[in-house]
C-alpha positions, 0 to 999 in steps of 0.5 A: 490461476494456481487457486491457493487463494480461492475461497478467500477474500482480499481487501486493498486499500491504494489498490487502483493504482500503483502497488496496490493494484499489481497486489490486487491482481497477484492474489486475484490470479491466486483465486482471492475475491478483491475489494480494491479502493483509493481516494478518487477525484484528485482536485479534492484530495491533492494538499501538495503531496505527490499520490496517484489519486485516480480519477472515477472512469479508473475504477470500472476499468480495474474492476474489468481488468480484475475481473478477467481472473474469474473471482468477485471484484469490488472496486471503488472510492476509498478514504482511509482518513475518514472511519464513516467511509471505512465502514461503508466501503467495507460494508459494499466490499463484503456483499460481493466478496465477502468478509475479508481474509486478507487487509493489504494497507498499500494506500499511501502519500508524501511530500517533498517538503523539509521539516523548516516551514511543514504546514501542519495540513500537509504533515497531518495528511501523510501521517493520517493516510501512511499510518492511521489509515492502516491503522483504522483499517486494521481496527476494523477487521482484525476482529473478524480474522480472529474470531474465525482464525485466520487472516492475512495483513500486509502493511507497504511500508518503505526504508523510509522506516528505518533510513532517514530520507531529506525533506521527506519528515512526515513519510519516514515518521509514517513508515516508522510508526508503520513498522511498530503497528505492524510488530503490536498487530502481529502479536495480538494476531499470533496466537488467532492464526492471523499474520501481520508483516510489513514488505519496504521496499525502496524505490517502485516505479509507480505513479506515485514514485514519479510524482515525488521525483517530478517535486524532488527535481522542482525542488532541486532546480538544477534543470534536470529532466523526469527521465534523467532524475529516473535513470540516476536513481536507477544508477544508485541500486546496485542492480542497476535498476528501479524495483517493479510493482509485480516483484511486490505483488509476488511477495505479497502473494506469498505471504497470503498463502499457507506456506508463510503461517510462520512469517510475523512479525516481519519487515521484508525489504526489496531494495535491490541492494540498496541501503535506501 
């Protein structure tokens, strides 16, 4: 643990699983406190879409794996559609680790499902996690980083904002949304000492990644394998592989500390080489 975080306190939302979570344990061995929360109990919360929603026993074993860095840890449910939770969540978060220096909205879904025959509940549901989620999450605590001038907000957002992507409508909508939140937050927080950047990456071997490549070859019926799928994505980056989430995590690590007050504004892209 290097401590250039220490003393202040990180909020992720998607952070028991996937992204979120190698983020949250990035800015815990920098000496940040972590609130993570996800949608917890997946029977509830799956409409077709392809998130990792973790299941409740996920919650005390992150808490115990955060905890090994030394810092305050909450851990629990989290729906960012939902501003009732919002405040009970950030309300339990700030007791144990107090209020929040650092909002990294990685909570994130989508859906292999063209725009011919999109239901309205699936469309609203990605839009109303990828985008207003972060949204509402922004609303509530982008105040309190002004009033004491200073704060950090990462937004996950993907290519998706800016390369179109078949039969993901509602995930690229999102992401582009995403992007122009990221531009008008980073404005308003600019002259605060508050920073807001967006990091898009391509594809991150996640759970949620192998969940929409599990649809993509579903979908596709050519009898393609999980593994086969994996590899021809591999084969398209030029590097010849698929992004990890710690090589997000150390971005965001980066961004939280002092050498980045002049990074804003910004969409970072991970992709390898990639144009997706």
């Amino acid at each position: 643990m290097t401590g250039k975080l220490k003393g202040r306190s990180a909020v992720i939302t998607g952070g028991l699983t996937g992204q979120g979570l190698a983020i949250a344990q990035a800015l815990a061995a920098e000496g940040a406190n972590v609130a993570v929360g996800s949608f917890v109990h997946e029977a509830a919360g799956r409409q077709g879409d392809a998130a990792a929603y973790p299941d409740p026993q996920e919650i005390v074993e992150v808490r115990e794996r955060l905890a090994a860095s030394g810092t305050a840890v909450y851990a629990g449910h989290l729906d960012v559609r939902d501003s009732g939770a919002i405040d009970d969540f950030v309300r339990a978060a700030e007791e144990v680790c107090g209020p929040a220096d650092i909002l990294v909205n990685a909570a994130g879904t989508t859906a292999e499902q063209p725009v011919s025959g999109h239901s309205d509940e699936l469309w609203l549901k990605i839009i109303d996690t990828n985008l207003n989620g972060a949204f509402r999450m922004t609303r509530k605590l982008l105040p309190q980083m002004i009033e004491r001038k200073w704060g950090r907000i990462i937004n996950i957002g993907s290519t998706a904002a800016t390369v179109g992507w078949k039969d993901n409508p509602a995930y690229c909508a999102s992401k582009s949304g995403l992007l122009g939140l990221t531009r008008c937050v980073a404005l308003e927080g600019a002259p605060h000492g508050v920073t807001c950047v967006m990091i898009s990456p391509t594809w991150v071997e996640t759970e949620l990644m192998r969940r929409n490549v599990q649809q993509v070859v579903e979908r596709e019926g050519k009898g393609r394998t999980m593994e086969e799928a994996m590899a021809d994505i591999a084969a398209q980056n030029p590097q010849n592989r698929i992004i990890q989430p710690d090589e997000i995590a150390a971005l965001a690590a980066f961004l939280c500390g002092e050498g980045a007050r002049g990074i804003t504004m910004e969409n970072i892209q991970v992709t390898g080489g990639a144009l997706w």
